[in-house]
C-alpha positions as CSV (number, residue, x, y, z in Angstrom):
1,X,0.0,0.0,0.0
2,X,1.2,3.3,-1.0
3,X,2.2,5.8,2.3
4,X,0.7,8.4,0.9
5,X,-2.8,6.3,1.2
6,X,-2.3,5.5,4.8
7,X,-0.9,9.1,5.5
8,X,-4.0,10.7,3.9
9,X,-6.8,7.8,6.1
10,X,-4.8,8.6,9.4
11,X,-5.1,12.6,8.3
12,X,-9.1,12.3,7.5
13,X,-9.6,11.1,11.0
14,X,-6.8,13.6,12.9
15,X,-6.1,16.3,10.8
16,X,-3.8,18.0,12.9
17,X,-1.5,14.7,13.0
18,X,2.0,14.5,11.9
19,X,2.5,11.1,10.4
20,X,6.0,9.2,10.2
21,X,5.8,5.9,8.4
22,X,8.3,3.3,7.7
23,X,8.4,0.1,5.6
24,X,9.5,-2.5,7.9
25,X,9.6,-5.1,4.9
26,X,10.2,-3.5,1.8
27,X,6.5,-5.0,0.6
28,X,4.4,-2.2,2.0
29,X,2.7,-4.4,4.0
30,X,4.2,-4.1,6.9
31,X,4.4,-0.8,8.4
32,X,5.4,1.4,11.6
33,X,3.6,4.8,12.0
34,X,4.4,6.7,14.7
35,X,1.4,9.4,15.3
36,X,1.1,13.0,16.4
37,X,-1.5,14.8,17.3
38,X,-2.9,17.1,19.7
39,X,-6.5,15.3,19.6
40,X,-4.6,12.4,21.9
41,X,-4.3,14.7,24.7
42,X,-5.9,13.0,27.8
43,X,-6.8,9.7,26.1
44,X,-5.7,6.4,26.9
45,X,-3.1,4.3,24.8
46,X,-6.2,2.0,23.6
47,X,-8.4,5.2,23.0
48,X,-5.4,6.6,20.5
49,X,-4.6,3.2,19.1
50,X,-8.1,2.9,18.6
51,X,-8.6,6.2,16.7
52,X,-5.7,5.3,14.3
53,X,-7.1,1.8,13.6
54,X,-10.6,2.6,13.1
55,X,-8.8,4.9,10.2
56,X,-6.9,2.3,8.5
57,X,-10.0,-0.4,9.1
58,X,-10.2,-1.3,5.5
59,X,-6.8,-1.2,4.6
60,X,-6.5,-3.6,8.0
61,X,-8.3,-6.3,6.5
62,X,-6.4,-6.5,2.7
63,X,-3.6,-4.7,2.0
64,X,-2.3,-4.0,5.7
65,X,-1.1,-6.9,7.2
66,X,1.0,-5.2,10.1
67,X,1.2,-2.0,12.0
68,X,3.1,-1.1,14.8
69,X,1.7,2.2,16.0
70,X,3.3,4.6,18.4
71,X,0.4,7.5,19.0
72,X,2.0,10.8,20.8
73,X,0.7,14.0,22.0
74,X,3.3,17.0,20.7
75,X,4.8,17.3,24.3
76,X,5.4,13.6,24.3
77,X,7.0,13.7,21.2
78,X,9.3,16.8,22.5
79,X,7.2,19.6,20.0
């Protein structure tokens, strides 16, 4: 699946985030995101894991076989 694609899902659903993703494979399957957005402020690790996945539900069940998420506010990412 093309970044872009899974930049642009993530971004409908936070549009504030910042977005890092990485190709853990080469195959674009496989992915790490790491997530930041203001919107996570006070809510659990679940509730922001949650948010991201909901985004990427489609792509979850096809072309997504893998994500390792990291979801930050800004202050824990040091913005």
């Amino acid at each position: 699946m093309d970044p872009q694609d899974i930049e642009s899902k993530i971004r409908a659903a936070l549009p504030d985030a910042r977005v890092t993703l990485r190709d853990l494979t080469g195959t674009r399957d496989h992915w790490e995101a790491t997530v930041v957005s203001a919107a996570f402020e006070g809510k659990s690790r679940i509730e922001r894991h949650r948010i991201v996945f909901d985004a990427l539900a489609e792509e979850l069940k096809g072309p997504i076989h893998a994500l390792t998420l990291k979801a930050l506010t800004p202050a824990q990412a040091g913005e």
